[in-house]
C-alpha positions as a printed Julia matrix, in Angstrom:
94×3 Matrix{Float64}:
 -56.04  -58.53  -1.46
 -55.37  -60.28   1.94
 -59.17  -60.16   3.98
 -57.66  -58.34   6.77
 -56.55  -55.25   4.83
 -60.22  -55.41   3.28
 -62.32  -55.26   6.44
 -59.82  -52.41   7.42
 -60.69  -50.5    4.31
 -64.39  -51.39   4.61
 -64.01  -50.52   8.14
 -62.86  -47.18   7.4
 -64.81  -46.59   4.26
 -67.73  -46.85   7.09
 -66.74  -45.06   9.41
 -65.46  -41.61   7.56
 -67.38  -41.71   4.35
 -70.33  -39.93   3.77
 -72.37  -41.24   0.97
 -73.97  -38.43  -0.1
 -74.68  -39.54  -3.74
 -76.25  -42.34  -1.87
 -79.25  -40.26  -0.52
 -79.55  -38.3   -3.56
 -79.84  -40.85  -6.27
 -80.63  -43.87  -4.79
 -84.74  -43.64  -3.21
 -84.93  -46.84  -0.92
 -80.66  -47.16   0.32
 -79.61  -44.6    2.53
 -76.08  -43.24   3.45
 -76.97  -45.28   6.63
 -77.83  -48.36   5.11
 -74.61  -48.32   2.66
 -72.46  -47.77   6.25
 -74.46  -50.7    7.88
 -73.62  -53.19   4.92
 -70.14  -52.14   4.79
 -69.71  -52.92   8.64
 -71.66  -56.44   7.66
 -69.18  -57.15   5.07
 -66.17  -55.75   7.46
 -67.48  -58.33  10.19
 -67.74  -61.42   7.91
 -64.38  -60.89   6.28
 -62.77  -60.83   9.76
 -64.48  -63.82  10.92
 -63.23  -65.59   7.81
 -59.53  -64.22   8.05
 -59.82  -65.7   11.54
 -61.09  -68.81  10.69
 -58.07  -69.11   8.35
 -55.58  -67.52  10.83
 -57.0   -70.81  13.48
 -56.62  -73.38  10.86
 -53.26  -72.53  10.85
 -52.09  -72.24  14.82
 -54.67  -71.94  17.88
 -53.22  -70.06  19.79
 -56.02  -70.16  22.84
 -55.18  -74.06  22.78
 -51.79  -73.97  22.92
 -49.56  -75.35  25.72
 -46.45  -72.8   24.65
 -47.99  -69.6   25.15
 -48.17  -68.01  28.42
 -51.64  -66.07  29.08
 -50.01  -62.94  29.51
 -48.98  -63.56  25.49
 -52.54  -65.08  24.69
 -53.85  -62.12  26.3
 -51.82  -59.43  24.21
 -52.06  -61.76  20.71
 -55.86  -61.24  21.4
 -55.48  -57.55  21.06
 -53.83  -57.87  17.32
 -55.7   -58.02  14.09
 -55.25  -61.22  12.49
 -52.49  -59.78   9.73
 -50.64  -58.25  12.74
 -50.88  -62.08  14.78
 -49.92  -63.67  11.76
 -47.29  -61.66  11.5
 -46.06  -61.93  15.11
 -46.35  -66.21  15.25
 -44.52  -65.99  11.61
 -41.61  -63.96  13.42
 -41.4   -66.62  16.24
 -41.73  -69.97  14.03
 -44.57  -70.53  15.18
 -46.69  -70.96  11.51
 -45.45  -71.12   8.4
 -44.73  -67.87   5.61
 -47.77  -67.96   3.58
């Protein structure tokens, strides 16, 4: 599974689930604490998919983007960036 749709799912996961089962059977994890590692996990799966996605193309370096474009590519999840400097020829199909 590609990281990006992970952290979304862990993402979500945190943010809608309510781990009930968690404060009834388990005595020192909370519903709150299972949310707060998800969010953890989320967070260092992005970082890596970014890492990844820079190795490939920096955008904020490049000469051929306009700032306009750097500033709307910064508002994209990794997949969706990917995606959009795939499109253009800018990286490579994975």
């Amino acid at each position: 599974m590609p990281k990006d749709i992970a952290t979304e799912l862990l993402r979500y996961l945190a943010e809608h689930e309510e781990f009930a089962s968690a404060d009834k059977n388990l005595d020192d994890i909370s519903a709150a604490d299972v949310k707060v590692l998800l969010r953890e996990l989320a967070d260092g799966l992005s970082r890596e998919a970014a890492s990844e996605n820079k190795a490939a193309y920096d955008v904020k370096g490049s000469r051929d983007i306009s700032k306009g474009a750097k500033d709307i590519i910064s508002c994209l999840s990794p997949r969706e960036e990917r995606k959009l400097l795939t499109a253009f020829g800018l990286i490579d199909k994975k």
